[in-house]
Gaussian input, Z-matrix of N, CA and C with variables (Angstrom, degrees):
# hf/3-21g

backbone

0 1
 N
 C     1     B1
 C     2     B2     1     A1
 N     3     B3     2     A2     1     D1
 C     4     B4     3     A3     2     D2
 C     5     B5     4     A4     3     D3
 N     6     B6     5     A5     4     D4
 C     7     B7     6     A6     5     D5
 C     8     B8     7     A7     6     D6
 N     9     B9     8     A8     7     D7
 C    10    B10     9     A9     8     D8
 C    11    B11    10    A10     9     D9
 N    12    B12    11    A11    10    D10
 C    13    B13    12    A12    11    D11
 C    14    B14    13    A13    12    D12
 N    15    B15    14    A14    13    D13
 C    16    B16    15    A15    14    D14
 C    17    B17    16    A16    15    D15
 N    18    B18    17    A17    16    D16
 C    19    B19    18    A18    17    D17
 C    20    B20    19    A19    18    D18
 N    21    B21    20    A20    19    D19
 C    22    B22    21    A21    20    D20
 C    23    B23    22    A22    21    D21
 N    24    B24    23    A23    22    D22
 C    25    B25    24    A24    23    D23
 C    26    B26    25    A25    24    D24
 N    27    B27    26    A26    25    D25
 C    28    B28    27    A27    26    D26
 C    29    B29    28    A28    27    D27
 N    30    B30    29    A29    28    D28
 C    31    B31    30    A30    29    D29
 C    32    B32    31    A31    30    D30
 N    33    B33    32    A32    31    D31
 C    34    B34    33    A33    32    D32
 C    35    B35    34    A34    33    D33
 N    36    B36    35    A35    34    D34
 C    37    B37    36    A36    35    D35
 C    38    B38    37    A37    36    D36
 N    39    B39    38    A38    37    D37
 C    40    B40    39    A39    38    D38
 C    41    B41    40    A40    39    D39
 N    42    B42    41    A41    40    D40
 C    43    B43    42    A42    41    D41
 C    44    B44    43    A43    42    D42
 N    45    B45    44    A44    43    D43
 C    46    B46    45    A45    44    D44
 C    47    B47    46    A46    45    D45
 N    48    B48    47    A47    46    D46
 C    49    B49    48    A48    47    D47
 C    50    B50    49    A49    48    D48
 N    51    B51    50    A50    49    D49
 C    52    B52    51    A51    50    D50
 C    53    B53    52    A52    51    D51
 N    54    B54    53    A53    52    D52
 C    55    B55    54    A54    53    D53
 C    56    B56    55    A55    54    D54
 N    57    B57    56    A56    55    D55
 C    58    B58    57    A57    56    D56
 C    59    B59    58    A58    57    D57
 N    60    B60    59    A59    58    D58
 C    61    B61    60    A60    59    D59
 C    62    B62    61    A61    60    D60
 N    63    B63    62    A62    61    D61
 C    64    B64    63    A63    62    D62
 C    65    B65    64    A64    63    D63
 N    66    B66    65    A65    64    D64
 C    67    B67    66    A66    65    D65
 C    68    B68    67    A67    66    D66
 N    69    B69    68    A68    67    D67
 C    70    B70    69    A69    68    D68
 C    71    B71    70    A70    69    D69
 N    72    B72    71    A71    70    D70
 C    73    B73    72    A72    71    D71
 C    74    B74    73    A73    72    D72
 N    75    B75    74    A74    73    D73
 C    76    B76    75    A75    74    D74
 C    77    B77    76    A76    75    D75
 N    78    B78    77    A77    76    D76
 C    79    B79    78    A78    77    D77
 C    80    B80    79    A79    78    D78
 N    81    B81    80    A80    79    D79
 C    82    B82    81    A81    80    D80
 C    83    B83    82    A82    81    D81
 N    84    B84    83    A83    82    D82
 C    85    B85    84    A84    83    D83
 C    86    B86    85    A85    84    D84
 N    87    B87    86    A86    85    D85
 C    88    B88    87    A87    86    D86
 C    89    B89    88    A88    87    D87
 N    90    B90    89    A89    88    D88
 C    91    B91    90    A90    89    D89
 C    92    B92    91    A91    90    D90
 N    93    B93    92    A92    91    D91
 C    94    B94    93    A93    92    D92
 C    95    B95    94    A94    93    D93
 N    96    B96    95    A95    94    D94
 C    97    B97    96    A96    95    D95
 C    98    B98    97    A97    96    D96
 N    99    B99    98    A98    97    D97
 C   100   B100    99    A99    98    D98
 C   101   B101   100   A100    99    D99
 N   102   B102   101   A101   100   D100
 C   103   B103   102   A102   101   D101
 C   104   B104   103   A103   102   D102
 N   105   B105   104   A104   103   D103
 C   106   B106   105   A105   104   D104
 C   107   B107   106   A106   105   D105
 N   108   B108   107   A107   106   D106
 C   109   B109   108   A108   107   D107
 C   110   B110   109   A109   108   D108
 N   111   B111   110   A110   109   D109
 C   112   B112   111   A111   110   D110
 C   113   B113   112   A112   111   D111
 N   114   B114   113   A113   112   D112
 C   115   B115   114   A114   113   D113
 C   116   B116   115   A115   114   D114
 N   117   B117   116   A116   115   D115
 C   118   B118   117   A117   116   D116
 C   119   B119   118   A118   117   D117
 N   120   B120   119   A119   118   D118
 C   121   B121   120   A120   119   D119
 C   122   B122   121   A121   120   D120
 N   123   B123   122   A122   121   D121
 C   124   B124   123   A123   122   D122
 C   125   B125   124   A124   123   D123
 N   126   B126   125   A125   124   D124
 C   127   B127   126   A126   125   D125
 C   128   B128   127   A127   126   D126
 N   129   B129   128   A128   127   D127
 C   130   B130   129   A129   128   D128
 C   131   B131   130   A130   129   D129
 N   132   B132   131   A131   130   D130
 C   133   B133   132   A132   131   D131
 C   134   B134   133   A133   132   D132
 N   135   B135   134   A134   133   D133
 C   136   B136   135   A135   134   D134
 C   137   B137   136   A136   135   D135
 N   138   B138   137   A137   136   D136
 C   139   B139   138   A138   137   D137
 C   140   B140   139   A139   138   D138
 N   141   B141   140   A140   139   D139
 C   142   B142   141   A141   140   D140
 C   143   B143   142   A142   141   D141
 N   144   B144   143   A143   142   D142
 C   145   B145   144   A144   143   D143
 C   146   B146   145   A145   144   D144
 N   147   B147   146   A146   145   D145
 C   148   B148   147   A147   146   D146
 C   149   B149   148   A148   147   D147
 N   150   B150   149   A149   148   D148
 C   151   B151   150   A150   149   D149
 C   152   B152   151   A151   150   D150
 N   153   B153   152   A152   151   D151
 C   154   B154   153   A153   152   D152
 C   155   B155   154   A154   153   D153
 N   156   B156   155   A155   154   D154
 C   157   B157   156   A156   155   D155
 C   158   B158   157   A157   156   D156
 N   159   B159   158   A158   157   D157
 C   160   B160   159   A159   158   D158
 C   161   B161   160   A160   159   D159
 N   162   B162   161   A161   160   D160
 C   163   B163   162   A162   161   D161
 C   164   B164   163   A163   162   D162
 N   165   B165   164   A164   163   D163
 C   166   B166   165   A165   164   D164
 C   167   B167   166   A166   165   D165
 N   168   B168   167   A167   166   D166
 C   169   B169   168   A168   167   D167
 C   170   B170   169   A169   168   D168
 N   171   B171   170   A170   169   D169
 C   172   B172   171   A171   170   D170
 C   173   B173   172   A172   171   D171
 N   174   B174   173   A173   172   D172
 C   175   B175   174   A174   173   D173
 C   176   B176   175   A175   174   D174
 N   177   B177   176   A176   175   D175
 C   178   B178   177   A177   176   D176
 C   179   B179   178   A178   177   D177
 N   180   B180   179   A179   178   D178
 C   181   B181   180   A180   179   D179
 C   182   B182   181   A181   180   D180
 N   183   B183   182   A182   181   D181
 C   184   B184   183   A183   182   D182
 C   185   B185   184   A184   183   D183
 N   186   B186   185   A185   184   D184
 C   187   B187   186   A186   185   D185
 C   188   B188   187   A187   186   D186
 N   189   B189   188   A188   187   D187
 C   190   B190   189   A189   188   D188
 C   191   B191   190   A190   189   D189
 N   192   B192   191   A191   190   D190
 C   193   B193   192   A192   191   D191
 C   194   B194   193   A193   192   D192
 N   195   B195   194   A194   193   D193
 C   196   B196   195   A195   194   D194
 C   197   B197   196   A196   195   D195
 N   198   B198   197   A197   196   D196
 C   199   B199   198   A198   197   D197
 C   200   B200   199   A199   198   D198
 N   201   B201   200   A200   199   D199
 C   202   B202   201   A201   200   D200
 C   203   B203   202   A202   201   D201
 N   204   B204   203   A203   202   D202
 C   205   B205   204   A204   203   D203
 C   206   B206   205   A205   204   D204
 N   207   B207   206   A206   205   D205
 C   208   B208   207   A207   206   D206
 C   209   B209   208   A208   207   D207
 N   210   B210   209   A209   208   D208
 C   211   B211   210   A210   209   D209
 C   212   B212   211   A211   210   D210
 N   213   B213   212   A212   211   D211
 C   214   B214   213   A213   212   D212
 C   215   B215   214   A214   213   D213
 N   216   B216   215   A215   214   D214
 C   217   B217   216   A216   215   D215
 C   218   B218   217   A217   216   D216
 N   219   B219   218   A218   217   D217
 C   220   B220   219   A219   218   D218
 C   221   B221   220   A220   219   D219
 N   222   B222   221   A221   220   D220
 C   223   B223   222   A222   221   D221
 C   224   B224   223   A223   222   D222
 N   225   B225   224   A224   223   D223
 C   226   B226   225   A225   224   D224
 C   227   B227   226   A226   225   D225
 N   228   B228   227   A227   226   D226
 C   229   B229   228   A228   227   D227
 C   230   B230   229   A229   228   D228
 N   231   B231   230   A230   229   D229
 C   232   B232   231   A231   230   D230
 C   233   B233   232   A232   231   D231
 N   234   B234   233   A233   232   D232
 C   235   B235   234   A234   233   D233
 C   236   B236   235   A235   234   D234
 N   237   B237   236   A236   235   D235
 C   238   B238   237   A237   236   D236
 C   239   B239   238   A238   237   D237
 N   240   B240   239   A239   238   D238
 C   241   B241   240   A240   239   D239
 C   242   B242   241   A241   240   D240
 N   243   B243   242   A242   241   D241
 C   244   B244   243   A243   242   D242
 C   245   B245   244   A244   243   D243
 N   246   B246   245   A245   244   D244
 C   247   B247   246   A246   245   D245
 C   248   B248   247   A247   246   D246
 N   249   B249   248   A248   247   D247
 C   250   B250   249   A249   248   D248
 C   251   B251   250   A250   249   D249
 N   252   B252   251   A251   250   D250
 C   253   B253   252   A252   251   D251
 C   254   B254   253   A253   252   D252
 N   255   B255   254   A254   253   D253
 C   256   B256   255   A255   254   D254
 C   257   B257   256   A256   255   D255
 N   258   B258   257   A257   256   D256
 C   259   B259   258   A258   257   D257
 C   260   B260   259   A259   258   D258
 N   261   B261   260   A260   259   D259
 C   262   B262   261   A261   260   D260
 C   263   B263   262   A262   261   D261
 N   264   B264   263   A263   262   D262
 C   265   B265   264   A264   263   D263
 C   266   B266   265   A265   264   D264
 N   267   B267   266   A266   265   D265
 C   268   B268   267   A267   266   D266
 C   269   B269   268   A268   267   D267
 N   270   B270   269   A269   268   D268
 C   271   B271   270   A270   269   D269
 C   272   B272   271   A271   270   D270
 N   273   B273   272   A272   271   D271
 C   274   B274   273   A273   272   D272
 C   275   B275   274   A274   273   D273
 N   276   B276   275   A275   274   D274
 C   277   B277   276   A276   275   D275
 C   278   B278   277   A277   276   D276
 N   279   B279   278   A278   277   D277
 C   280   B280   279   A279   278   D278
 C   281   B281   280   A280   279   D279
 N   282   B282   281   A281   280   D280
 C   283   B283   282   A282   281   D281
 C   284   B284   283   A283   282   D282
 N   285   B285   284   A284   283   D283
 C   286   B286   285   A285   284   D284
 C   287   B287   286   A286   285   D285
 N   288   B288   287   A287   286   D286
 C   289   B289   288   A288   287   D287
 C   290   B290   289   A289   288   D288
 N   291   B291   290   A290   289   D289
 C   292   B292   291   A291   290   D290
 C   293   B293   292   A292   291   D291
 N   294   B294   293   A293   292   D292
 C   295   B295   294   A294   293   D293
 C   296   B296   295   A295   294   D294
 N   297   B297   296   A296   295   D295
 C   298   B298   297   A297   296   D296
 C   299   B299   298   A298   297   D297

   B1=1.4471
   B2=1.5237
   B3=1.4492
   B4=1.1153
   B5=1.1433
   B6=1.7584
   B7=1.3236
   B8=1.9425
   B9=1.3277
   B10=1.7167
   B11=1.9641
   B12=1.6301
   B13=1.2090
   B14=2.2810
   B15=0.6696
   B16=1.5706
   B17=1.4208
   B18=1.4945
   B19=1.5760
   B20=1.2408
   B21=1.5122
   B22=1.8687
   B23=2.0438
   B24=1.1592
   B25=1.4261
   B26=1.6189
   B27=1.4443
   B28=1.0832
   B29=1.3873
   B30=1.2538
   B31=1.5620
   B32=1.3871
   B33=1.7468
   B34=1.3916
   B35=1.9654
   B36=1.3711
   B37=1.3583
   B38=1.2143
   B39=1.8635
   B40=1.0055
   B41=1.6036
   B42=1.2935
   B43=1.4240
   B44=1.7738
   B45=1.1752
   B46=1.4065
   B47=1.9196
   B48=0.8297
   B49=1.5992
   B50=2.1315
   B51=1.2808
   B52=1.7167
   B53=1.3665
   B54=1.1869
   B55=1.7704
   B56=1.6332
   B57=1.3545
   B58=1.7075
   B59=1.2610
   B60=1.6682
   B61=0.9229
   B62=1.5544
   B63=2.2895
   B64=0.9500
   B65=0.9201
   B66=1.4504
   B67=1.8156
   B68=1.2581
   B69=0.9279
   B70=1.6142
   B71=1.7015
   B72=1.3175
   B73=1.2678
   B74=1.6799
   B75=1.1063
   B76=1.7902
   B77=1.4568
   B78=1.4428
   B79=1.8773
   B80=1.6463
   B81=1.6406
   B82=1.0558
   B83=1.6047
   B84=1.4190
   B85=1.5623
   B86=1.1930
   B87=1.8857
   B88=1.1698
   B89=1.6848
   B90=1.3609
   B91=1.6765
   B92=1.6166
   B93=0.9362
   B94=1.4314
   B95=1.4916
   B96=1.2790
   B97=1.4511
   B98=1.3003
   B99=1.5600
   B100=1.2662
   B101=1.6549
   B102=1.6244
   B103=1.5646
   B104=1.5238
   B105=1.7651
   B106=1.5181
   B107=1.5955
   B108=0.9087
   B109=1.4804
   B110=1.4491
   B111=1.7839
   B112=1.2481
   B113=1.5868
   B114=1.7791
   B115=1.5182
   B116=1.7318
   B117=1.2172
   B118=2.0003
   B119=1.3889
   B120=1.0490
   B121=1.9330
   B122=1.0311
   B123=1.0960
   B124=2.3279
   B125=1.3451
   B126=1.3428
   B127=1.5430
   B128=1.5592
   B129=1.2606
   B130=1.2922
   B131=1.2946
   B132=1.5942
   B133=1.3963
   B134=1.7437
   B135=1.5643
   B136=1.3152
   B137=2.1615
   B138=1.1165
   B139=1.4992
   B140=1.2969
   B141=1.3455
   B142=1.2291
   B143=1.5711
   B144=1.3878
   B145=1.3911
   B146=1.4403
   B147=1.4957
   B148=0.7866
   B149=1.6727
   B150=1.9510
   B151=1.6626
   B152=1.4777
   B153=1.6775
   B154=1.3036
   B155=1.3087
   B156=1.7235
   B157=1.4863
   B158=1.5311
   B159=0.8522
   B160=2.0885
   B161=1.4746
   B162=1.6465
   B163=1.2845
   B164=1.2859
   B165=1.5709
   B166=1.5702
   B167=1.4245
   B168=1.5725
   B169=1.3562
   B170=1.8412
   B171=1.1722
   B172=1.7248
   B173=1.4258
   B174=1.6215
   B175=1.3977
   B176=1.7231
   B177=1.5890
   B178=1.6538
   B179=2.0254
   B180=1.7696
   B181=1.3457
   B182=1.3077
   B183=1.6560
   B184=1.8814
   B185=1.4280
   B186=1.1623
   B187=1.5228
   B188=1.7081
   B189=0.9389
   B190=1.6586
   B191=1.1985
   B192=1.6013
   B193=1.2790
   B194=1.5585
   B195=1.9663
   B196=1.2174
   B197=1.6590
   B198=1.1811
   B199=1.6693
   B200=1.7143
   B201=1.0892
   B202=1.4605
   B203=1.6970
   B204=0.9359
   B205=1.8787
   B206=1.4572
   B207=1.2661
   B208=1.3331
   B209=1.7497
   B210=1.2549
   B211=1.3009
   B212=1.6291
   B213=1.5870
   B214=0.6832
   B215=1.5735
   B216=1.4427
   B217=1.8905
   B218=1.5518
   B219=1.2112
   B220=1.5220
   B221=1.7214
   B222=0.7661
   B223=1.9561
   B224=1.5377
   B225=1.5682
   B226=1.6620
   B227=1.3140
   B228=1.3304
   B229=1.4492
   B230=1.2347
   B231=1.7729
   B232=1.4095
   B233=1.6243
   B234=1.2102
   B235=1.9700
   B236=1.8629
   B237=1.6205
   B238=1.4820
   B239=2.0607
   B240=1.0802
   B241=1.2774
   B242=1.8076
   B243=1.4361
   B244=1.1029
   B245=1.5653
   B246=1.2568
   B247=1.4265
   B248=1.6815
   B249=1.2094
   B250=2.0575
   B251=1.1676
   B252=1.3393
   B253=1.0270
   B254=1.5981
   B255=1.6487
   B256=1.4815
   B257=1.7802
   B258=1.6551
   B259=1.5198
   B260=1.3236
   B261=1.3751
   B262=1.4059
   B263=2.0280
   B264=0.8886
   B265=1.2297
   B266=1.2861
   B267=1.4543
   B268=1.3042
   B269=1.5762
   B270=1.1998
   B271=1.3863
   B272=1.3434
   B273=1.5203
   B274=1.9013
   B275=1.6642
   B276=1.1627
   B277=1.6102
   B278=1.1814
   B279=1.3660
   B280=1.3348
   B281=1.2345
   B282=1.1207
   B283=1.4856
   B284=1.3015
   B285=1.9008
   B286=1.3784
   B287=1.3441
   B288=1.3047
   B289=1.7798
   B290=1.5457
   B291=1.4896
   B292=1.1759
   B293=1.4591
   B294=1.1935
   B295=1.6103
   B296=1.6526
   B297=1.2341
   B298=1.6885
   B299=1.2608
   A1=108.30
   A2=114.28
   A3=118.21
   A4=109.91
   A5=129.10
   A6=115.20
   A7=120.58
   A8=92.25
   A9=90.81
   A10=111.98
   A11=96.82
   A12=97.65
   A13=137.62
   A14=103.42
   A15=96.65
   A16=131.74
   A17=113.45
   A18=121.27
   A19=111.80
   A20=120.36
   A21=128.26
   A22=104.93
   A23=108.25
   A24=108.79
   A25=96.22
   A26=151.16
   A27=143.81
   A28=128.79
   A29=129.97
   A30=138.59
   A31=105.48
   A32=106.49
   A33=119.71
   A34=118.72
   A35=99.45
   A36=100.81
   A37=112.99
   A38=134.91
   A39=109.10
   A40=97.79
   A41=124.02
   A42=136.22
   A43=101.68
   A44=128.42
   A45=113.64
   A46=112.25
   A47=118.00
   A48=118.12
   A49=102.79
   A50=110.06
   A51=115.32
   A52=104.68
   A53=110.01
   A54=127.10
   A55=100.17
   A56=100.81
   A57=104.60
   A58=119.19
   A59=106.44
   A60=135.16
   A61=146.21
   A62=96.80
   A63=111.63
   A64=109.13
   A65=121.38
   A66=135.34
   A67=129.48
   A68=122.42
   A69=141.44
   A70=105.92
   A71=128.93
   A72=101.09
   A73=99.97
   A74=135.44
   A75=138.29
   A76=84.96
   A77=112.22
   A78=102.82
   A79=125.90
   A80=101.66
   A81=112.43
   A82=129.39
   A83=103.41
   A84=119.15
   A85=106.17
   A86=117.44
   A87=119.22
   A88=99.11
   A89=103.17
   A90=142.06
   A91=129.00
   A92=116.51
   A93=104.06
   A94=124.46
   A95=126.80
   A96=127.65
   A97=116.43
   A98=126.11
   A99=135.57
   A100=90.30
   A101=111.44
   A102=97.04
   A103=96.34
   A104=105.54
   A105=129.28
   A106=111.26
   A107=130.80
   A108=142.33
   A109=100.44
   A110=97.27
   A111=117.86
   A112=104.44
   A113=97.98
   A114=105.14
   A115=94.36
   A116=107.08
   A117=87.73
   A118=122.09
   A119=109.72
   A120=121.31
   A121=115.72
   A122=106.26
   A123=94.86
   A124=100.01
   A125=151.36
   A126=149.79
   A127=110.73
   A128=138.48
   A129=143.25
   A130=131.67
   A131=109.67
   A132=121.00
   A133=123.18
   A134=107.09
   A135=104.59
   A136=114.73
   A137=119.57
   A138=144.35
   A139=127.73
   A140=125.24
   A141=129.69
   A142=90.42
   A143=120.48
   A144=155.24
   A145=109.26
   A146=146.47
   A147=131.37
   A148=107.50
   A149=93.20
   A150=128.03
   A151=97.71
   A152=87.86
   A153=95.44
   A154=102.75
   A155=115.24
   A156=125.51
   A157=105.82
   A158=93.74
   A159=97.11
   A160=111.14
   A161=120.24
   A162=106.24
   A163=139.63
   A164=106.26
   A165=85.55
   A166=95.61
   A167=103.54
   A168=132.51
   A169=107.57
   A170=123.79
   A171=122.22
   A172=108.30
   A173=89.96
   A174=92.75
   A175=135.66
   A176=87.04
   A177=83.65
   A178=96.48
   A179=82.88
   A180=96.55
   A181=145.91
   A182=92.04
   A183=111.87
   A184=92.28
   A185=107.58
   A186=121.46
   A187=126.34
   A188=125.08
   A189=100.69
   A190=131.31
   A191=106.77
   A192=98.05
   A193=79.77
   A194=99.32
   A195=118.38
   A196=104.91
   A197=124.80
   A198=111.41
   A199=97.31
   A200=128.59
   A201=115.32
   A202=103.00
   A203=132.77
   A204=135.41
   A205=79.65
   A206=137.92
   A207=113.17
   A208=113.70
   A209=101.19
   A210=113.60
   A211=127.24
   A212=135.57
   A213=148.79
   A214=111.87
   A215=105.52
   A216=119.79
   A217=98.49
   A218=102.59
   A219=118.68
   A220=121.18
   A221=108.59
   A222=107.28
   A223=107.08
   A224=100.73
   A225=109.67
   A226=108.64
   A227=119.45
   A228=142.24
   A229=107.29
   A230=123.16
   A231=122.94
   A232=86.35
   A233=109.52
   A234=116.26
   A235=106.17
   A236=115.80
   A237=103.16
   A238=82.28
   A239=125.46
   A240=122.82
   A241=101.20
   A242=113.78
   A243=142.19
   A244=129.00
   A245=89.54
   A246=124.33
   A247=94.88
   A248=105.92
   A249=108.87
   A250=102.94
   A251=154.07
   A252=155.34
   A253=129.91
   A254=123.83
   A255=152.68
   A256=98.69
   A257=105.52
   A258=109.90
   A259=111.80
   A260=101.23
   A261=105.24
   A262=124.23
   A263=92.06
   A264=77.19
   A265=120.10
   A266=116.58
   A267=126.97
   A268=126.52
   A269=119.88
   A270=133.77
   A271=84.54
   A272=100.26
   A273=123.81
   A274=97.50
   A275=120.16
   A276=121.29
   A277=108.49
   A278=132.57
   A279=135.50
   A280=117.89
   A281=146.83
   A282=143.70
   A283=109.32
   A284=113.50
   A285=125.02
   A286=107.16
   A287=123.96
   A288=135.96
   A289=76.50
   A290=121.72
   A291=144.60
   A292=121.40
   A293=118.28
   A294=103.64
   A295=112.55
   A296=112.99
   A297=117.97
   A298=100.15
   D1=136.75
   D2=-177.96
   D3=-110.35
   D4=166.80
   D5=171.17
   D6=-88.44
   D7=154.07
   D8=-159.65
   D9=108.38
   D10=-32.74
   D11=167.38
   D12=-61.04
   D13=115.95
   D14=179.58
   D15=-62.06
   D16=83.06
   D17=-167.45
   D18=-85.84
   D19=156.26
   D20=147.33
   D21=-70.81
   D22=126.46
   D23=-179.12
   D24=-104.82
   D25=100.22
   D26=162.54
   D27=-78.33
   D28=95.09
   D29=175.34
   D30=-84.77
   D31=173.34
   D32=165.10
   D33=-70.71
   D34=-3.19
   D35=172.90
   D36=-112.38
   D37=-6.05
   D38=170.61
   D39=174.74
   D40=-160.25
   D41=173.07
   D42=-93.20
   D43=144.75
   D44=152.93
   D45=-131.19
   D46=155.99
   D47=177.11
   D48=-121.26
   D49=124.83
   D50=170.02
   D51=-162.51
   D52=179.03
   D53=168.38
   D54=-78.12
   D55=133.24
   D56=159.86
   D57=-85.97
   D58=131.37
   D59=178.03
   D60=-94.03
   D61=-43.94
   D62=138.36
   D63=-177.40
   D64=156.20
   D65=-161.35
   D66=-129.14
   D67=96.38
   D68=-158.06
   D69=-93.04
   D70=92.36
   D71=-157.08
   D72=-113.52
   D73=2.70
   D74=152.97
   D75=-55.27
   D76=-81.00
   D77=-159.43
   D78=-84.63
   D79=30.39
   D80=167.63
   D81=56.17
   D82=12.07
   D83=179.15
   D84=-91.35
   D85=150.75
   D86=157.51
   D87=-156.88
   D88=142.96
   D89=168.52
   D90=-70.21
   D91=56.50
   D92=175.24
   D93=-86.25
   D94=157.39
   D95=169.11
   D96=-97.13
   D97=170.61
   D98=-168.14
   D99=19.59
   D100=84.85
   D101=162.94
   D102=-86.79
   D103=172.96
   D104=158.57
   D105=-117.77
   D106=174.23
   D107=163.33
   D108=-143.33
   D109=125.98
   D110=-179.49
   D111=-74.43
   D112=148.55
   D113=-170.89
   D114=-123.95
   D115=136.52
   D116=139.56
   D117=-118.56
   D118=153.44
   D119=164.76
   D120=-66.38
   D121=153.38
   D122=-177.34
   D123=-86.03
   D124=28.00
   D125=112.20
   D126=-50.53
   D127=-4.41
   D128=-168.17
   D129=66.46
   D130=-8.21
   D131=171.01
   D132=-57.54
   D133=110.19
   D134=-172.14
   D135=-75.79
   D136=160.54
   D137=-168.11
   D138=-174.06
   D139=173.90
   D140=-146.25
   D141=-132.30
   D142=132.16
   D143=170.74
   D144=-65.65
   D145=138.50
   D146=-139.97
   D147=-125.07
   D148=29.09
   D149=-168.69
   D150=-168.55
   D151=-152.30
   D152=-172.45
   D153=-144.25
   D154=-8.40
   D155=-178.57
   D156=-141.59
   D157=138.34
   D158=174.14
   D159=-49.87
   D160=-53.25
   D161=153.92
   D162=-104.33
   D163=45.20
   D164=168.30
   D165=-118.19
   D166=-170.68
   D167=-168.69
   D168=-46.04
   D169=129.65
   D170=164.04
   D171=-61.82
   D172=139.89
   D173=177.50
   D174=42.31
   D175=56.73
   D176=-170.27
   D177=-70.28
   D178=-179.83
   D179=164.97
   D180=-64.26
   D181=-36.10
   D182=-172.67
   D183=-149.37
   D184=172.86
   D185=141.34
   D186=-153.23
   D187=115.87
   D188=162.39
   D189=-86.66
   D190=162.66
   D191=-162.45
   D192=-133.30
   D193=158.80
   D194=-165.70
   D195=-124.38
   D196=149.09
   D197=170.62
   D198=83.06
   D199=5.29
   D200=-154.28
   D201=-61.33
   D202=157.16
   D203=-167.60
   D204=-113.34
   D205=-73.27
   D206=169.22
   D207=-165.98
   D208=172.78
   D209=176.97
   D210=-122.06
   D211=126.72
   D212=-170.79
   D213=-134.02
   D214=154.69
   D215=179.59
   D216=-71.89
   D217=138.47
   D218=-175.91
   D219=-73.04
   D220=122.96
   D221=-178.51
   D222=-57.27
   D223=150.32
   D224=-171.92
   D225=-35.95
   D226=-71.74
   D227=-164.61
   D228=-32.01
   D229=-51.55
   D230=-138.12
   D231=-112.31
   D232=-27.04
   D233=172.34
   D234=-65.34
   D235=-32.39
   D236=-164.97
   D237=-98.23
   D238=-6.14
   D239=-172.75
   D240=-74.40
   D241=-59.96
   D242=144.46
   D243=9.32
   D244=-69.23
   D245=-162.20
   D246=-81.26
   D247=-49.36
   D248=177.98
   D249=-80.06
   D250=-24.24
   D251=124.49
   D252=-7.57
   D253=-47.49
   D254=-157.34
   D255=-107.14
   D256=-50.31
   D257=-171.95
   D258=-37.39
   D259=139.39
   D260=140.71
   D261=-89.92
   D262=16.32
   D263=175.86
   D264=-126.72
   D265=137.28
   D266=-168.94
   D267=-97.54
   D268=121.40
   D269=-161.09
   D270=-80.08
   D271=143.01
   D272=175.90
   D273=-73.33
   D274=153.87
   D275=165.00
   D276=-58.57
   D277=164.36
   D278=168.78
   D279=-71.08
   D280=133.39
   D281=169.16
   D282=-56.81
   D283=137.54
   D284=173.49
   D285=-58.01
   D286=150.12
   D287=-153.85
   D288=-118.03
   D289=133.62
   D290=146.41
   D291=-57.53
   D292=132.13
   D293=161.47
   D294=-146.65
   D295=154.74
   D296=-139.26
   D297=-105.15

C-alpha cells in the first residue's frame, strides 16, 4: 500500500475507510485522510458515517489511528462507493426520458 492509496483501516472500535497517508507498522499506527467509518442500518445495508465518532467533528480531515489490528487496500465496490461519497463534485440529475 502506498500513500494516496484508498485503504479499510480496522480498529477495536470499528471499520474506517480514507486515503493513506502514513503507516507506521512496528507501532501499529496509521493516518488516513478524509476518513469514513463504516455504518450499517438494521436492514444490513452498509455506508459511511459522516465522522468517525458520535462526538467529534464531521468530516474531519485526517485521523490517526492507534492499536490498529490491521490495515488492508479497499475492494472496488466500497473504494468507487467511497470516492462519490468524498467528491466534490456534483453530478447534474438525469434528464426526464421522453416517450412518444
Amino acid at each position: 500500500m502506498e500513500n494516496g492509496d484508498i485503504v479499510t483501516v480496522v480498529t477495536l472500535s470499528g471499520e474506517y475507510v480514507g486515503k493513506l497517508t502514513e503507516m507506521d507498522t512496528s507501532a501499529g499506527v496509521v493516518t488516513i485522510k478524509e476518513p469514513r467509518m463504516i455504518v450499517q442500518s438494521p436492514d444490513g445495508q452498509m455506508g459511511f458515517a459522516r465522522g468517525i465518532a458520535v462526538t467529534g467533528v464531521e468530516n474531519p480531515d485526517d485521523c490517526t489511528f492507534m492499536s490498529v489490528v490491521f490495515a488492508t487496500p479497499t475492494n472496488d465496490q466500497v473504494r468507487s462507493a467511497y470516492q462519490e461519497a468524498t467528491s466534490s463534485i456534483i453530478a447534474p440529475p438525469s434528464a426526464p426520458k421522453l416517450v412518444k
